[in-house]
Every structure is written in structure tokens, then in C-alpha cells.
C-alpha positions as CSV (number, residue, x, y, z in Angstrom):
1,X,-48.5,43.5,-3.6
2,X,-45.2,41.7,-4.0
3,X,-44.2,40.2,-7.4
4,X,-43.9,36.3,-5.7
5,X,-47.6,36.3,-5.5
6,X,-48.8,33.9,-8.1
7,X,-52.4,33.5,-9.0
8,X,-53.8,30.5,-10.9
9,X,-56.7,29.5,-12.9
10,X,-57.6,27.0,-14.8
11,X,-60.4,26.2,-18.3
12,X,-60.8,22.8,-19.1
13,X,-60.1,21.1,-22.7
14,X,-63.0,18.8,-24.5
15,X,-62.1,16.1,-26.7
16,X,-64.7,15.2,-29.5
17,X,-66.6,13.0,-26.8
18,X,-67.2,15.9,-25.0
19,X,-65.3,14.8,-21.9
20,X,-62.4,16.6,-20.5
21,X,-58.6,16.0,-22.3
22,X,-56.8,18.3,-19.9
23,X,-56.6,21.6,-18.1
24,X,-55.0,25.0,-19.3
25,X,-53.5,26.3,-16.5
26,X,-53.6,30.3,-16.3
27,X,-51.3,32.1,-14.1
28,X,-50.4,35.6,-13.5
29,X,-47.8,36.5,-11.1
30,X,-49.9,39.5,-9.3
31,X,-52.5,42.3,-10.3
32,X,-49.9,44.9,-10.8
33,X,-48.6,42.7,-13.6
34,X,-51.7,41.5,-15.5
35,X,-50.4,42.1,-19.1
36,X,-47.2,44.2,-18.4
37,X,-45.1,42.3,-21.6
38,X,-41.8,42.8,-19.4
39,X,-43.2,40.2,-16.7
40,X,-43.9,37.2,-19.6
41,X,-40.8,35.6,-18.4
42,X,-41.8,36.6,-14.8
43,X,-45.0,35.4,-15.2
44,X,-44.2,32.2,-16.8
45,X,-41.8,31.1,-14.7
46,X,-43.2,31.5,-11.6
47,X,-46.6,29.4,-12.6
48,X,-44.8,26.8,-13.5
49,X,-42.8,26.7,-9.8
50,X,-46.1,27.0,-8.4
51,X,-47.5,24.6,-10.2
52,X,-45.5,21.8,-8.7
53,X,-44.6,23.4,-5.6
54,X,-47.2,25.3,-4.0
55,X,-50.2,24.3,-5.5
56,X,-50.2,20.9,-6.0
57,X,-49.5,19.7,-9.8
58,X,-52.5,16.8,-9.1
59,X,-54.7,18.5,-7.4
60,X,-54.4,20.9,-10.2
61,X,-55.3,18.6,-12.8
62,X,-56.9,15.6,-11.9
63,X,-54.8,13.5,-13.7
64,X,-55.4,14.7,-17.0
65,X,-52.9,16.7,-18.6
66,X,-51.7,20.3,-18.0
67,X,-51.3,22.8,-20.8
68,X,-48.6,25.3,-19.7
69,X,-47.8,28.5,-21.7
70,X,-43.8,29.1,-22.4
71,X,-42.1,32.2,-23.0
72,X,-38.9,32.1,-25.4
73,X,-36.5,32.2,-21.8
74,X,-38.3,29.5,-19.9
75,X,-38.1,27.6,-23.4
76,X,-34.6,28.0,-23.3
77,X,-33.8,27.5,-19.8
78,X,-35.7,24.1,-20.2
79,X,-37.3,25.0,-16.3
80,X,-40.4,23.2,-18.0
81,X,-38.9,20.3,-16.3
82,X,-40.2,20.6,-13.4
83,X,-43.3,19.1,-15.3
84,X,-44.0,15.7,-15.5
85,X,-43.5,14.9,-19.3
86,X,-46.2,12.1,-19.5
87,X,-48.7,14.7,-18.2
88,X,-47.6,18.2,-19.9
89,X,-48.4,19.8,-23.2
90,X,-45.8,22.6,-23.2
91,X,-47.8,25.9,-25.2
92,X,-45.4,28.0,-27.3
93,X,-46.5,31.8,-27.0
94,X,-47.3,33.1,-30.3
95,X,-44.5,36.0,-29.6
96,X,-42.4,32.7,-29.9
97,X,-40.1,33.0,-33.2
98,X,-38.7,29.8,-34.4
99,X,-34.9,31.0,-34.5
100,X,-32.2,28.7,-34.6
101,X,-32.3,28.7,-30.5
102,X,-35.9,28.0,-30.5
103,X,-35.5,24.9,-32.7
104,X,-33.3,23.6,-31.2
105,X,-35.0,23.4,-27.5
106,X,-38.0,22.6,-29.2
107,X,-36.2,19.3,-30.8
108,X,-35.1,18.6,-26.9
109,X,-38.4,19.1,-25.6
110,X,-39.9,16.4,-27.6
111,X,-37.1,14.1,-27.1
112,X,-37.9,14.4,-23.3
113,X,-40.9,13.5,-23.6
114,X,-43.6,16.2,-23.6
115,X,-45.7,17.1,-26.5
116,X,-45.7,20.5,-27.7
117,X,-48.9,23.3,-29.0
118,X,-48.5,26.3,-30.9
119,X,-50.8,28.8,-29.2
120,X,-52.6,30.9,-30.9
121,X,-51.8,30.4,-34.1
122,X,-51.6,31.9,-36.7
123,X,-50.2,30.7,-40.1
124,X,-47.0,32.4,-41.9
125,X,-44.5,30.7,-43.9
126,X,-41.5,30.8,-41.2
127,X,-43.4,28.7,-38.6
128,X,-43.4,25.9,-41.1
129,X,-40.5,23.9,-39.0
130,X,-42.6,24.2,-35.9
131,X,-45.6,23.0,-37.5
132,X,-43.6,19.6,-38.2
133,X,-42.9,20.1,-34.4
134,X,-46.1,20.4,-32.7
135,X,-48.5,17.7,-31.2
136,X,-51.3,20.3,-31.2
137,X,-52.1,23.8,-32.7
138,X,-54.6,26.5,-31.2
139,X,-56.4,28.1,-33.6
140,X,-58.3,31.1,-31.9
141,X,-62.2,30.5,-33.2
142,X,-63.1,34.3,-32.7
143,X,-60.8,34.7,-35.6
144,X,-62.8,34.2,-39.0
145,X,-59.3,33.9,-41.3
146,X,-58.3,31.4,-38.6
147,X,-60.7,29.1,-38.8
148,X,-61.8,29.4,-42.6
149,X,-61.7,26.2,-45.0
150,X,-58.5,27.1,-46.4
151,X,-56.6,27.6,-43.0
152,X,-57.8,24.4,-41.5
153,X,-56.8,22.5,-44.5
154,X,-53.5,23.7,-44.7
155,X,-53.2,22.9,-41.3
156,X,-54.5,19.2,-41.6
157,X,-51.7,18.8,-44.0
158,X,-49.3,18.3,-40.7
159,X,-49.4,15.5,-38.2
160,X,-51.0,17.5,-35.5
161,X,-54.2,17.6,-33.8
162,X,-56.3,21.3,-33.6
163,X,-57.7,22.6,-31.0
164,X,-60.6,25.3,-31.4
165,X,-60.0,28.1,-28.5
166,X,-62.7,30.5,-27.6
167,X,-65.3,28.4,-28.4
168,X,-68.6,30.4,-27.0
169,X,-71.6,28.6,-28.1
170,X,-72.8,25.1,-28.5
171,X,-73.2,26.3,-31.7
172,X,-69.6,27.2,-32.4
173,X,-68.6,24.2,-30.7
174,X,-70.7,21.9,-33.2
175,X,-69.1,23.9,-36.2
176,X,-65.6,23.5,-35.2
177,X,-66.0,19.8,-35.2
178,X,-67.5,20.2,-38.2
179,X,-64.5,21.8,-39.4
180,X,-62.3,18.6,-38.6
181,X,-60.7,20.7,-35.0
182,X,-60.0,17.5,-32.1
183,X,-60.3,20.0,-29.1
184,X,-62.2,22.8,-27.6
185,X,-61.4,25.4,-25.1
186,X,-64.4,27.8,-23.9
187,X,-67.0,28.8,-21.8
188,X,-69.5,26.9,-24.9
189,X,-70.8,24.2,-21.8
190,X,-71.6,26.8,-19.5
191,X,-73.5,28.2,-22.1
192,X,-77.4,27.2,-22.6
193,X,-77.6,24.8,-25.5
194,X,-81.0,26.2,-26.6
195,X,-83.7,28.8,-24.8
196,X,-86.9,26.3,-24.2
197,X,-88.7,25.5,-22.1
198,X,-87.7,21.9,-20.8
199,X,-90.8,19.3,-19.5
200,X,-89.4,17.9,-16.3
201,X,-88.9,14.2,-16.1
202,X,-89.9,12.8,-12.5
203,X,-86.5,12.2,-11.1
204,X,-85.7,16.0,-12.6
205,X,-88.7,17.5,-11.0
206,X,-87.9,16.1,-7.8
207,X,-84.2,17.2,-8.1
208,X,-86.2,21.0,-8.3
209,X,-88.5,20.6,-6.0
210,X,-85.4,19.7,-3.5
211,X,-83.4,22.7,-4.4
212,X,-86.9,24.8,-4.1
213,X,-86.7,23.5,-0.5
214,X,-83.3,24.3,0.6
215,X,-83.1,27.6,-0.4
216,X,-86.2,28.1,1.9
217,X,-85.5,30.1,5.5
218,X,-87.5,27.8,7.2
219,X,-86.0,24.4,5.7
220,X,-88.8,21.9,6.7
221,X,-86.8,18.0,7.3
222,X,-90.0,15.8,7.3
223,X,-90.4,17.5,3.4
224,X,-87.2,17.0,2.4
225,X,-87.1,13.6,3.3
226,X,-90.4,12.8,1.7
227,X,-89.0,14.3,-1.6
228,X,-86.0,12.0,-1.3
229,X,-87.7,8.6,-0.6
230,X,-89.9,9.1,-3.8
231,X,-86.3,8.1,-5.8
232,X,-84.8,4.9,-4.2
233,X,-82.0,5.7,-7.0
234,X,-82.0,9.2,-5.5
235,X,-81.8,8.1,-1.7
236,X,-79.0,5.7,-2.6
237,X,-77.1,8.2,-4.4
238,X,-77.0,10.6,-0.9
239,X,-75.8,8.3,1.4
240,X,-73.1,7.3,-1.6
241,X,-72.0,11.0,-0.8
242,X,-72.5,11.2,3.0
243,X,-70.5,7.9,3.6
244,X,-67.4,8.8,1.3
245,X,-64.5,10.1,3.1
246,X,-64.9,13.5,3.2
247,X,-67.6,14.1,5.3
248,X,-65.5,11.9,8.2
249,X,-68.4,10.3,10.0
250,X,-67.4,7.8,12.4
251,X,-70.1,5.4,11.9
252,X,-72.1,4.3,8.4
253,X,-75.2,6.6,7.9
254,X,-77.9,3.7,6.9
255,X,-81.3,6.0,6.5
256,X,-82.1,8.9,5.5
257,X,-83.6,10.4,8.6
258,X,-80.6,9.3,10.4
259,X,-78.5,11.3,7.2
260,X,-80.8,14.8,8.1
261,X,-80.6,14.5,11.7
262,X,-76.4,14.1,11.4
263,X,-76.7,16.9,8.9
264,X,-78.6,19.7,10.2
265,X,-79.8,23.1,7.9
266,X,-76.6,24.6,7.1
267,X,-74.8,20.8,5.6
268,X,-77.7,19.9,4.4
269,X,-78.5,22.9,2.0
270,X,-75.0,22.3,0.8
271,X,-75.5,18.2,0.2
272,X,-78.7,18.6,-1.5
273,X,-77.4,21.5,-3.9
274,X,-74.3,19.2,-4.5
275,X,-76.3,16.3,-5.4
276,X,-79.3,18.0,-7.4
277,X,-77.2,19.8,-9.0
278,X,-75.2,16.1,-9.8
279,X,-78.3,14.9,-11.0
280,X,-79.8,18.2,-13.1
281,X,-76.9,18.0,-15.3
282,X,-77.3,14.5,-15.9
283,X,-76.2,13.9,-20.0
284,X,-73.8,17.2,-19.6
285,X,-70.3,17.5,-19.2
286,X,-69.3,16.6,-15.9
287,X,-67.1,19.4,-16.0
288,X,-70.3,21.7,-15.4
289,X,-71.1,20.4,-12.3
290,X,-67.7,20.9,-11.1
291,X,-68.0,24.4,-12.0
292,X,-71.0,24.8,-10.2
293,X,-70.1,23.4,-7.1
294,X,-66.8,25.3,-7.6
295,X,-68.6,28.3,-7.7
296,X,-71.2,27.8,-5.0
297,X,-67.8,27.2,-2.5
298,X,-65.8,30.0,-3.2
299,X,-68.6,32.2,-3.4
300,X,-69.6,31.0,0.1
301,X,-66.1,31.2,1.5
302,X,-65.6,34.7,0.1
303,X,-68.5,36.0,1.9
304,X,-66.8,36.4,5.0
305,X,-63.8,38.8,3.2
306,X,-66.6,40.8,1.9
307,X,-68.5,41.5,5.1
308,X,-70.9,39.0,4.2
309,X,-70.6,36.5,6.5
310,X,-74.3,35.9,7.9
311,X,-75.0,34.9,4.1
312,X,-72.5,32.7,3.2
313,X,-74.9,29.8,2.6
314,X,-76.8,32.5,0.0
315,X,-73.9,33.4,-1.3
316,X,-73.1,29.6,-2.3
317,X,-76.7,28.8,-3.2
318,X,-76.3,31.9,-5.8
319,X,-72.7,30.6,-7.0
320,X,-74.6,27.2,-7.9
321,X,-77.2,29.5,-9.7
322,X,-74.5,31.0,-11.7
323,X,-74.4,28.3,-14.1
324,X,-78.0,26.8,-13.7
325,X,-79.3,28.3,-17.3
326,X,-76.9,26.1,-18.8
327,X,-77.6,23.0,-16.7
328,X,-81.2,23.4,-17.2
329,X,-81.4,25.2,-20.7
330,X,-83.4,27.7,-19.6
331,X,-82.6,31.6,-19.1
332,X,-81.2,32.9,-15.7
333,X,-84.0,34.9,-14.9
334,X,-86.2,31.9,-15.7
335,X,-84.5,29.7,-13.5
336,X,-84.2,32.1,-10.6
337,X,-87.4,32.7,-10.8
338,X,-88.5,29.0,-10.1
339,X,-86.0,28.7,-7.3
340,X,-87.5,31.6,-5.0
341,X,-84.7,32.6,-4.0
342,X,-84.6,36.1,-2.1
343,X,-84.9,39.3,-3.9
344,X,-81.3,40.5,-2.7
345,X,-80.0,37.4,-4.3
346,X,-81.7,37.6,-7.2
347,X,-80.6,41.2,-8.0
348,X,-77.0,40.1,-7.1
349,X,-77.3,37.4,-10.0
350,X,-79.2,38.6,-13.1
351,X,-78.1,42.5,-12.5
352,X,-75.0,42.3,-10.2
353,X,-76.4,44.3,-7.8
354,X,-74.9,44.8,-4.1
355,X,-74.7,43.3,-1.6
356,X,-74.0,39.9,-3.3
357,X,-73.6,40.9,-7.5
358,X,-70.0,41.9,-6.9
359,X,-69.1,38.9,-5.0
360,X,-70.7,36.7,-7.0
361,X,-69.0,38.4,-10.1
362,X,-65.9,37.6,-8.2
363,X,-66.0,34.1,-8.3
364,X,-66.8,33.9,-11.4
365,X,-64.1,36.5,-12.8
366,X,-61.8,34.2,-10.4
367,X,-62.7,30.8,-12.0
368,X,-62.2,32.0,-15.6
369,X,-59.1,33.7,-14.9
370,X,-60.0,37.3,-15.7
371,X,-57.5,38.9,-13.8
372,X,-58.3,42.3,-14.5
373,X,-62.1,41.5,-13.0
374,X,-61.0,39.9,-10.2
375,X,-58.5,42.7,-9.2
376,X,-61.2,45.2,-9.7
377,X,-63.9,43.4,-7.9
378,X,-61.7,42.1,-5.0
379,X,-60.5,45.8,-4.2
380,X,-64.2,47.1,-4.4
381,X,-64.7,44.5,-1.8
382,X,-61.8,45.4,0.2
383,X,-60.6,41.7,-0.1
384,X,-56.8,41.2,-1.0
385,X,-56.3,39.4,-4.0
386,X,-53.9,36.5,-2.1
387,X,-57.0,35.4,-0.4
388,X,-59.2,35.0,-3.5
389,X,-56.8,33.0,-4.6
390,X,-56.6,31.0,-1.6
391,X,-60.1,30.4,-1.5
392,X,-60.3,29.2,-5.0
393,X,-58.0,26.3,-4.3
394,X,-59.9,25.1,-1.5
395,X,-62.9,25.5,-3.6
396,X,-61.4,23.5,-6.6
397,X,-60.5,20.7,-4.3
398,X,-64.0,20.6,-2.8
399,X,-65.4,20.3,-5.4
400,X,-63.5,17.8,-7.1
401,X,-64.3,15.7,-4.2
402,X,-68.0,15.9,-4.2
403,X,-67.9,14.9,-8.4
404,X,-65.7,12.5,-7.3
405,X,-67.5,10.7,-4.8
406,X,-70.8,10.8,-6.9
């Protein structure tokens, strides 16, 4: 693969509201280069072109703001420019040294505009003038010394914000605001806040008994229907969705039997997930449900690369699984169990069996930016990497939409 491909990535940062600050955006500029430390520059460089160029710097981020990892030459070379300042925390590397050079560009950066994080931090003497520097430090949370009393004190002595990376747990993410940190970066929401078993409230139970539905082979409309019209909330949410723009209907879908019969099976397994998925996660981070639906997409649109294409609407209905113990607090097996969904589908998900375990796996090594995973998994499949990529930005956009429009 040539060394112009660029793949992106991106993990979402909490505030202490639990609602997401910005977006890390992770790049890597091929699979042959994954952590070759001769390509940092390479690397860097090219995400941040890409970034504005190719993959669309908004549709990236929503409008929040983009973290962007620097390497000393990019630094120097000030090609983090091409950023909007108003919109951009610039990330130091921690193989950054703060030389006279480095001081210097790091005075200019802030005098352009942009604020400026120390990633992965970790406290010696010498980085004392970048400390006076930097808007925001990442402190790796995996990393007892790191995040111990002493270290987070000394580090509140500056006029800079923390941010707690690798935060797994809700647990961990509870102690590191405890701790005094501002931010979190993890996979803690897609996490199960607690193993229980959760009584359904009506509207919840109804959001189940619809996903139970869709995920039958035989998808009965005169049931669906009747599941819908015990919510009037829940019917007016749906046509909400089916009248926004991107479903492109020419004329405004006023019932809900007119909304099945425009539909048909296929959309309307994929509206109902959307929504009951919208509506399960109701008190979580909305960023969840974009995940989900994110995954459900690209799992569906990578089932065609894999050989798969008969079960593309599986595949997505197993991507919106993916994350379901966390939505619903419950364990995976748990909730797959209550979904009857197909035995194929539910080997793929809670042992990553074939035919649909690696291709599931692949979407979700692809929306966490595991590189190494996805490189592995997509030659397994005999899928090139460029299309993985390609698929996960049409995925991203997707389902931005649908959170959007709910």
C-alpha cells in the first residue's frame, strides 16, 4: 500500500457534565507504518492535510474542537495552520523536548490562537516552561504514579486544565473527577455502568419489544405498528426522523402506516434500530448512540467486502449490539439473549466466531483506531484497508445525521 494512504479515527472527549468537549483525531498514514518511529513526522503531517482536505475538518468534528497530535517537525514547520485556531487543541508528543526551538514555536502557537496539551504526560523538572504553556495536560490514568495525589497536585499548581486519558470504567471515570481532572478520554461510556438487572419502564419495554421485532425474518407491519402507537411520544419522535432531510421524501409522511408502507423491511429495521436505540440510551451520553449507529453502518456496509452481502442488514443489527450492554447495563450475552437474534450472529458477537465475529471485530477495531486490529482483520477478510476507511466515513456521517435529526 502506498505511504499517501491516510487512515483516521477518532475518541471523543467528556467534560465534567458528561457531554462531549471535542474529538481526538487518530491518524496513521498506512498499515505498513503503524508505529514505525521514522514515519511520526510522516504520519503527522499527512493527518493533518487530510484533515482539512480530504476528509472534511466539520464533518470530522461536529463543531467541537479537534485535538491533533504534533511531532517536533510539524511543530516547527507551523503546518498546524491549516487548522482553524478557534477549533484546534494542538497535542505536543511526549517525545517532544522543550529546546530553545520548541519554545519558541510553542510561544507562536499560542499567539495564533490555538490552545496547546501536553500528551501524555509525564512530570520532570525540564518541562516546567511548557507546563506555564499548556491549556491542557494528559495524564495517562493506566498509570498509578501519574495520577497519584502528589502528581495531580503539582500539576493543579499551573493554569491548566487535566484531562484523564484511558479512562476504562465508570468507575475510573468517577475517581478521576474525584481527583480534580476536567476531561476524560476512554472507552468508560461504552462500558456497563453496573451488571443488574434493569426493570423496564413502559416506554423502555416497548423500545425492546420493537427491536425484538425487527430482528425477526418474518418482520410482521400490523405489530410493529401496534407497538409504536402505544407511545404518542414514540410515534411523534419517528416521523421527526422520517421527515428530516435525509431520508429525501417528496411529500410529508403524516401516519404511521403511511411511514411502514414508504419504508418497507430492509429501511425499516434500520429506522427502528436507530430510534430504539435513541430512546434506550435515554440519560447516557449521546455520544453512545452515535457509536452505535456508527457501528451498526459500517458493519452493514463492510459486509459486502467480506463476502457477506446477503447479511448486511445482520451485520448492522449485530454492530448496534456491540454496545447494547452498555446502553442497557446488562451483560452482552444477556442482552443478546433477549434480542433472538440468530445463532450465527450471536457466536459472531459474544465469541467472534465466523462468518460475522471478524467483521464485526472490524468495525469496532476501526472506530477505536486500533490499527494493528484492523490491518489484521481486514486482510483475513481479504478487504483492503482503503475501503475500511472509506466506509467508516460514510458511517460517521450517517450517523451523525440520525443523532442529529432526533
Amino acid at each position: 500500500m502506498a505511504l499517501t494512504d491516510v487512515f483516521i479515527a477518532r475518541q471523543p472527549i467528556f467534560n465534567r457534565a458528561n457531554a462531549v468537549h471535542g474529538y481526538e483525531l487518530l491518524f496513521r498514514s498506512g498499515p505498513e507504518n503503524f508505529f514505525a518511529a521514522h514515519d511520526i513526522d510522516l504520519a503527522a503531517t499527512q493527518g493533518l492535510e487530510r484533515s482539512v482536505m480530504s476528509f472534511g475538518f466539520d464533518e470530522l468534528t461536529q463543531g467541537r474542537l479537534a485535538f491533533v497530535n504534533l511531532s517536533k517537525r510539524v511543530l516547527l514547520n507551523e503546518l498546524y495552520t491549516l487548522l482553524p485556531p478557534d477549533r484546534s487543541v494542538i497535542e505536543l508528543l511526549e517525545t517532544v523536548e522543550p529546546d530553545e526551538q520548541v519554545m519558541a514555536a510553542c510561544h507562536r502557537l499560542k499567539s495564533y490562537g490555538y490552545q496547546l496539551a501536553l500528551d501524555d504526560f509525564v512530570y520532570r523538572p525540564e518541562f516546567d516552561p511548557l507546563l506555564e504553556l499548556a491549556d491542557i495536560v494528559k495524564v495517562d490514568f493506566r498509570i498509578p504514579e501519574s495520577r497519584s495525589v502528589e502528581a495531580i497536585n503539582r500539576l493543579k499548581s499551573y493554569d491548566c486544565k487535566l484531562l484523564a486519558e484511558k479512562v476504562e470504567t465508570q468507575d475510573e471515570r468517577v475517581q478521576a473527577q474525584q481527583l480534580g481532572f476536567d476531561m476524560f478520554q476512554g472507552y468508560f461510556f461504552c462500558r456497563p455502568e453496573m451488571l443488574r438487572r434493569r426493570a423496564p419502564v413502559p416506554g423502555r419495554t416497548n423500545y425492546l419489544q420493537l427491536l425484538r421485532e425487527v430482528a425477526q425474518d418474518d418482520v410482521e407491519f400490523e405489530r410493529v405498528e401496534g407497538i409504536i402507537r402505544q407511545e404518542v411520544a414514540f410515534s411523534i419522535r419517528l416521523l421527526r426522523y422520517l421527515n428530516s432531510a435525509g431520508f429525501g421524501w417528496r411529500h410529508q409522511v403524516e401516519t404511521i402506516n403511511h411511514a411502514l408502507r414508504l419504508l418497507g423491511v430492509r429501511q425499516l429495521r434500520k429506522w427502528v434500530s436507530a430510534v430504539a436505540t435513541v430512546g434506550l440510551a435515554d440519560g447516557k451520553p449521546i455520544e453512545l448512540v452515535t457509536t452505535a449507529l456508527l457501528r451498526a453502518r459500517l458493519a452493514e456496509l463492510l459486509a459486502g467486502p467480506a463476502g457477506l452481502a446477503r447479511s448486511d442488514l445482520e451485520l448492522f443489527f449485530g454492530g448496534l449490539l456491540s454496545v447494547m450492554d452498555a446502553v442497557m447495563d446488562e451483560p452482552l450475552d444477556r442482552v443478546v439473549d433477549s434480542m433472538s437474534v440468530s445463532p450465527a450472529l450471536a457466536a459472531g458477537l459474544l465469541r467472534h466466531e465466523p462468518p460475522f465475529g471478524p467483521v464485526l471485530d472490524l468495525a469496532i477495531a476501526q472506530d477505536r483506531g486500533d490499527w494493528n486490529q484492523m490491518e489484521a482483520l481486514a486482510g483475513q477478510l481479504g478487504t483492503a484497508p482503503g475501503q475500511v476507511q472509506e466506509a467508516y466515513l460514510t458511517a460517521s456521517s450517517w450517523a451523525a445525521g440520525l443523532v442529529k435529526a432526533a
